[in-house]
C-alpha positions, 0 to 999 in steps of 0.5 A, spaced: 663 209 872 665 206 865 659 201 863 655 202 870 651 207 873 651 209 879 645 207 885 643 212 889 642 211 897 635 214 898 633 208 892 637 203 897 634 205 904 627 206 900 627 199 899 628 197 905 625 201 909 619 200 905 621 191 906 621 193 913 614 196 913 611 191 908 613 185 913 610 190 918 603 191 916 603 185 911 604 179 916 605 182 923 599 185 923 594 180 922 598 175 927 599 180 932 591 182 932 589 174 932 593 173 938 590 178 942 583 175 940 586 169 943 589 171 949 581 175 950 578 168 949 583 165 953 582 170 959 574 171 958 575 163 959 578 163 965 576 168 969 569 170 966 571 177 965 570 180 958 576 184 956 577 186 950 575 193 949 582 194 954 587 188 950 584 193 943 585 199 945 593 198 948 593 195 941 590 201 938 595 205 943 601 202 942 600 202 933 599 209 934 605 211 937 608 207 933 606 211 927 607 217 931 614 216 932 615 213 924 613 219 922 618 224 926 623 219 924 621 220 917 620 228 917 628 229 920 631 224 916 631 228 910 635 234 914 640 229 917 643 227 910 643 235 907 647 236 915 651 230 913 652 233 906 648 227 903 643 231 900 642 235 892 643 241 894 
């Protein structure tokens, strides 16, 4: 390229990828565990039963195979682009 350089496509999804985790860690987290404290509130107020051991660990799971999976799609991506003649080498 005369007078440009070229950016590479790992920097591109990185960026996004890292955005992505970013709004996920750094707003959807905190609204997502404040609205549980407020549906446990809710429901300890309507019935008298005490549910927040059961609304957190459906929480802890469902973060958990989230995690899980981000991390099997993280570990093949990098195979996928060197398939696809994406890679260095």
């Amino acid at each position: 390229m005369a007078g440009g350089f070229a950016v590479p496509v790992s920097l591109i999804s990185f960026v996004i990828f890292h955005a992505g985790y970013w709004l996920g860690s750094g707003i959807m987290l905190p609204i997502s565990t404040a609205m549980m404290a407020d549906i446990s509130e809710i429901h300890l107020l309507q019935t008298g039963e005490n549910k927040d051991g059961e609304y957190s660990s459906v929480f802890s799971l469902a973060m958990r195979l989230a995690i899980s999976f981000s991390l099997i799609v993280s570990g093949y991506l990098p195979e996928l682009g060197r398939l696809q003649g994406l890679g260095g080498d």
